[in-house]
C-alpha positions in Angstrom: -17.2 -9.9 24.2 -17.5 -8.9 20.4 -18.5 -11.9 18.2 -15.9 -12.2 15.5 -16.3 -10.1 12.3 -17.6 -12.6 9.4 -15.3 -12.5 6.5 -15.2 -13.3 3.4 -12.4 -13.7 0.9 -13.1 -12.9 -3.0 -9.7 -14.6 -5.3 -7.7 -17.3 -4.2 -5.1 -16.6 -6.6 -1.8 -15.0 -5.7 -2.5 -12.8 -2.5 -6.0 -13.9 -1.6 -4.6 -17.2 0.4 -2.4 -15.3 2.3 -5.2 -12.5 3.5 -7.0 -16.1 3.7 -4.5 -17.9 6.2 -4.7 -14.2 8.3 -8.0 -13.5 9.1 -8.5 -17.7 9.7 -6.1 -17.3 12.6 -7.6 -13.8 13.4 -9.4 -14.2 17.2 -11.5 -11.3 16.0 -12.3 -12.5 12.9 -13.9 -15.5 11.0 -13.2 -16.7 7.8 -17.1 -17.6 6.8 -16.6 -17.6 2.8 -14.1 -18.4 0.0 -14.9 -17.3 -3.4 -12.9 -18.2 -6.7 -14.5 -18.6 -10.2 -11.9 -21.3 -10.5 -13.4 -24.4 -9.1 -10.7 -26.3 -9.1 -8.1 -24.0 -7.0 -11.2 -25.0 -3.9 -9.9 -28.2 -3.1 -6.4 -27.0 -2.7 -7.6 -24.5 0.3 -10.8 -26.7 1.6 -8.5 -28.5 4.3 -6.5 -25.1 5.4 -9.8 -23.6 5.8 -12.5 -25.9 6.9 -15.1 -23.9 8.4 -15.7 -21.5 5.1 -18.1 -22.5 2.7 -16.6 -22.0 -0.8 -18.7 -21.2 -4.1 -17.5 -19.9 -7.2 -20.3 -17.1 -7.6 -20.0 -14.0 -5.6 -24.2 -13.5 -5.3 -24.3 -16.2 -3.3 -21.4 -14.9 -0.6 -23.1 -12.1 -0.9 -26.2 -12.8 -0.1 -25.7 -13.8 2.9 -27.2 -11.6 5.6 -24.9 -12.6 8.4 -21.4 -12.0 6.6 -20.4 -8.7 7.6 -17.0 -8.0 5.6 -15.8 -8.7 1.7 -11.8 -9.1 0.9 -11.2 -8.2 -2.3 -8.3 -10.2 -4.1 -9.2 -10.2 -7.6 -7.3 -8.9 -10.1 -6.9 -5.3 -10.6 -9.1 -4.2 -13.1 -12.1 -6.1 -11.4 -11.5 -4.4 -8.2 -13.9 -1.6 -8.4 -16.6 -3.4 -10.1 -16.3 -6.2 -6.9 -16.2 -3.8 -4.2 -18.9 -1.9 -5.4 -21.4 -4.7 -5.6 -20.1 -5.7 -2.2 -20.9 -1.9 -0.8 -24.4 -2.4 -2.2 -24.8 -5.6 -0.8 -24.1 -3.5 2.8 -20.6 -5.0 3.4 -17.5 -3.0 4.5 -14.6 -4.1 2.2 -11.3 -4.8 2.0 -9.4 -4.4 -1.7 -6.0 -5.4 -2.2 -3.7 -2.4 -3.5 -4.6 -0.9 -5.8 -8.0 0.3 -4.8 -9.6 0.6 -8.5 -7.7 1.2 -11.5 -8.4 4.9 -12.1 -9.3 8.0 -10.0 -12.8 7.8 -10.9 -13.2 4.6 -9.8 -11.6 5.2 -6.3 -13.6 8.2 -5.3 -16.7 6.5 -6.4 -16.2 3.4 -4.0 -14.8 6.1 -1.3 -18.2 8.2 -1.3 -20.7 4.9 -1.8 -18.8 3.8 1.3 -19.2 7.3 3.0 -23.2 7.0 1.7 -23.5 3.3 3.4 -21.7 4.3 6.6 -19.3 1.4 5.6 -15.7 0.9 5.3 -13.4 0.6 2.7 -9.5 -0.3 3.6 -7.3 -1.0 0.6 -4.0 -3.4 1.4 -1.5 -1.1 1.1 0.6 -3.7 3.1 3.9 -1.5 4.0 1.7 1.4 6.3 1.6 -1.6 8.3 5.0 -2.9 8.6 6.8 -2.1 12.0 9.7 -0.7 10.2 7.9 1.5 8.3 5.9 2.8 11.7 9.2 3.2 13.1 10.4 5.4 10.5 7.0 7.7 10.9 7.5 7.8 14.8 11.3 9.5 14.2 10.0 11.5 12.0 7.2 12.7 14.4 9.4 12.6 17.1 11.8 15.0 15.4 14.9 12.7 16.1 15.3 13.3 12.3 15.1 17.0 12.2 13.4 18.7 9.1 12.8 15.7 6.4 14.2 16.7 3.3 13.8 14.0 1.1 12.5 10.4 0.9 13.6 8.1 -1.7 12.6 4.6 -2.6 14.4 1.6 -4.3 12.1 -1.6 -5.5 14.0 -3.4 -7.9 14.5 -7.2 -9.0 14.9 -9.8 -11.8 11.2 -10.8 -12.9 8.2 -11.0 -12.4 8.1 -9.6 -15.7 4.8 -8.8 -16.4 2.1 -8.6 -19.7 -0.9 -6.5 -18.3 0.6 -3.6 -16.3 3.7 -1.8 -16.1 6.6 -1.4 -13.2 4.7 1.5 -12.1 1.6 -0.1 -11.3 2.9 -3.6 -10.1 5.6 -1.9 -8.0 4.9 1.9 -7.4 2.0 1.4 -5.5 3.8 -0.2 -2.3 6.7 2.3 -2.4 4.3 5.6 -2.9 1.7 4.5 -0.5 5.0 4.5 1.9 6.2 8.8 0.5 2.8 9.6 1.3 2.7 8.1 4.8 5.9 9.5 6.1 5.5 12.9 4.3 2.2 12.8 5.5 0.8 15.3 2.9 -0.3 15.4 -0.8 2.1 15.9 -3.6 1.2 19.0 -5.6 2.9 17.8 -8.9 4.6 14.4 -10.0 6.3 13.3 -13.2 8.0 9.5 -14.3 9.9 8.4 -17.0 10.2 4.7 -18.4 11.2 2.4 -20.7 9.8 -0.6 -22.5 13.2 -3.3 -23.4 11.2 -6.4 -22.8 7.8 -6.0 -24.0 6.4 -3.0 -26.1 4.5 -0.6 -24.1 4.8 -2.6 -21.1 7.5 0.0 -19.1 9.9 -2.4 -17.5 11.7 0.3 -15.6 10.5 3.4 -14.1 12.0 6.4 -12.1 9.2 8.8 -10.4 9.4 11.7 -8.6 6.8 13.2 -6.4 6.9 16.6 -5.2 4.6 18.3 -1.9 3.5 21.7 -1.3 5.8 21.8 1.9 9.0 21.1 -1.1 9.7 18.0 0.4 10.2 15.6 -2.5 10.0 11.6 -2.9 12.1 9.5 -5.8 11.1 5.9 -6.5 13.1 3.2 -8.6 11.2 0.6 -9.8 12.6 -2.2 -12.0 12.2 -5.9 -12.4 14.7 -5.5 -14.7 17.8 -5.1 -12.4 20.3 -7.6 -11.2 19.7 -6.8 -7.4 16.7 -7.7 -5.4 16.4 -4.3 -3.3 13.7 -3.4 -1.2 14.8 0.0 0.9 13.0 3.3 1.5 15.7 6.5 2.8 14.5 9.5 4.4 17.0 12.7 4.9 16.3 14.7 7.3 18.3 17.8 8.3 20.1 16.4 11.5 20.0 12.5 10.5 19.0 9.9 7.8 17.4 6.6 8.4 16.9 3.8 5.9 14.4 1.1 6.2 15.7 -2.3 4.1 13.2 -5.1 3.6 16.0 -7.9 2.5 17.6 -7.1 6.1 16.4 -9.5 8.4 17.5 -8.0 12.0 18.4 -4.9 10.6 15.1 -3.6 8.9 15.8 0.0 10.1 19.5 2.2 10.9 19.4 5.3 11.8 22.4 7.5 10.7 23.6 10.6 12.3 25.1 12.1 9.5 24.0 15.4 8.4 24.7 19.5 7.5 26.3 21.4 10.2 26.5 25.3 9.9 30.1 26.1 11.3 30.0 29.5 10.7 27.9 32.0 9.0 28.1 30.9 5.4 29.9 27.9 6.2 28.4 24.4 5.8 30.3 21.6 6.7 29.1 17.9 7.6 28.6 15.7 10.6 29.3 11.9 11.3 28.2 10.3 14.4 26.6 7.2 15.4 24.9 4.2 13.6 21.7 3.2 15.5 19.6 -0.2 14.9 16.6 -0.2 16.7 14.8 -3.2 17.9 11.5 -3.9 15.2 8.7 -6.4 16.1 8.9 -9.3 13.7 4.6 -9.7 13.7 3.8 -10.1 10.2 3.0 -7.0 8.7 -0.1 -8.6 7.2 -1.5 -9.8 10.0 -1.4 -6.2 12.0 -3.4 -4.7 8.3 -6.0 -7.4 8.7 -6.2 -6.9 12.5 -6.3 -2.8 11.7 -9.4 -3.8 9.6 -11.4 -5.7 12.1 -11.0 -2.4 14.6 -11.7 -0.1 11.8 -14.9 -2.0 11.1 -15.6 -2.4 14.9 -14.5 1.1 15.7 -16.3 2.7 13.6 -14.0 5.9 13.3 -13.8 7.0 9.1 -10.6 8.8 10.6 -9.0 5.3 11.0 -5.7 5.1 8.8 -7.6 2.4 7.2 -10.0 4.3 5.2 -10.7 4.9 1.5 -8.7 8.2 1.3 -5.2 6.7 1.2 -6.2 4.4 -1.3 -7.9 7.2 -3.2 -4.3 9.2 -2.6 -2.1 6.7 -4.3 -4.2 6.2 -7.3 -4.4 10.1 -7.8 -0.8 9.4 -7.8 -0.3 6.5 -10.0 -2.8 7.8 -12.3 -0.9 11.0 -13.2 2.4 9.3 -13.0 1.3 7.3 -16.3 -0.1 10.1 -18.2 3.7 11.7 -17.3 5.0 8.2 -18.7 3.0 8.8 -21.5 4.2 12.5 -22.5 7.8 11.5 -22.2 8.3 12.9 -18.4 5.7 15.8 -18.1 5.1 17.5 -15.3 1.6 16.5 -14.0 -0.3 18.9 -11.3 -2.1 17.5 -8.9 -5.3 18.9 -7.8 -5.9 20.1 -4.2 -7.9 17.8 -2.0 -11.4 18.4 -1.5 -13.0 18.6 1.8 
């Protein structure tokens, strides 16, 4: 059998105990280190994960020859700077979304880790959740027909945030999703905000993101709304299915509503069944830390798990503030690179 992959978790803040508690109770895995410049949030994990050794300097995880894998759950702006020196060290890595906090960034982590023969996974957390699959698989299946469009709704009261904007806090989950079940690259994207709370701080935000194929995606993304709504809805041309994260037996429902050509020239529309398929309840985090583990073990850079979504999403996020920032431009994207 394979010896578990030696892990070790950088942040215990907000996310990092939770990618913590996962790869603990991972068979594949072992949590070997815990690494927080806070000292004082140690004791509060020291009994929940006994067998890590914790330190509060990241040379010293580091340098240890036998850990094999870093988890990155720092905040954002450290992200690249942690990853990198964890690539150097001859780590694969882990980085909670997003991957680094410009384009630059990303690509650079992306070709060290090609250079190293490494990998680099970002936690885009909903490519992982079983609804989410499901909706790919109907698509792929055709049992949608032609998708037309794909919008997404993330809204809330709070957390209202000082250091990034709706787009970057929310954005990332719902576009990692567009770009997953579109399964291409947008060619251009705009968004539009605005700042009632905090000045310059966008507490509302409405993107659109558009492929070469024509298919489009819309996002909504507030933490400024009064409901707490967590859906994604894709069109297609024979039926619609809509994926709802506050649901708790009914994550997905398929619709069979759709165009219907009655004559030539003549478009009505059809209503027919309401399907709810049954979704695993695994935790969605514990099937991305488990698709990190193979994709360290496998080996394969074609792994859905690899640097190139992550890359993807920022390209994405990236342009979608410099349209914030010109009142709603039209951004084009560049074409990807072999």
């Amino acid at each position: 059998m394979t010896a578990p992959l030696r892990i070790g978790v950088v942040g215990l803040g907000y996310w990092g105990p939770n990618l913590a508690r996962n790869f603990s109770q991972l068979a594949e895995a072992e949590l070997a280190w815990c690494c927080d410049a806070d000292q004082d949030r140690h004791a509060g994990f020291r009994a929940q994960f006994p067998e890590a050794r914790f330190t509060t300097e990241l040379h010293e995880l580091l340098g240890d020859a036998s850990l094999e894998a870093v988890v990155v759950a720092t905040p954002v702006p450290t992200h690249h700077a942690v990853a990198r020196r964890a690539l150097e060290a001859g780590k694969h890595v882990f980085v909670e979304k997003p991957l680094a906090w410009t384009v630059a960034e990303a690509r650079e982590l992306e070709a060290l880790a090609v250079e190293r023969g490494l990998t680099v996974m970002v936690g885009h957390l909903l490519r992982f959740h079983p609804a989410v699959v499901k909706l790919r698989e109907l698509i792929e299946t055709g049992q949608l027909g032609d998708v037309l469009y794909v919008y997404g709704n993330r809204q809330n009261l709070g957390v209202i945030r000082e250091d990034e904007n709706a787009l970057w806090s929310l954005g990332v989950h719902d576009i990692s999703v567009v770009l997953y079940l579109l399964g291409g690259r947008p060619v251009e994207v705009s968004a539009r905000g605005e700042c009632y709370v905090r000045p310059g701080v966008e507490d509302v935000v409405f993107g659109y993101v558009k492929l070469a194929s024509g298919q489009v995606g819309h996002l909504h993304l507030s933490w400024l709304d009064p409901h707490k709504m967590r859906k994604m809805t894709v069109v297609g041309s024979k039926r619609m299915a809509v994926f709802d994260d506050m649901e708790s037996d009914r994550k997905v429902t398929i619709y069979d509503k759709g165009p219907i050509e009655t004559a030539p020239g003549k478009i009505s529309t059809h209503t027919g069944d309401i399907t709810i398929p049954v979704i695993s309840h695994e935790e969605p985090l514990r099937i991305e830390c488990r698709a990190f583990v193979e994709a360290v073990r496998g080996g394969d850079p074609g792994h859905p798990a690899n640097a190139a979504e992550g890359v993807a999403v920022v390209e994405v996020l990236e342009a979608m503030q410099r349209s914030l920032e010109q009142g709603g431009a039209t951004i084009a994207l560049e074409p990807a690179t072999a």
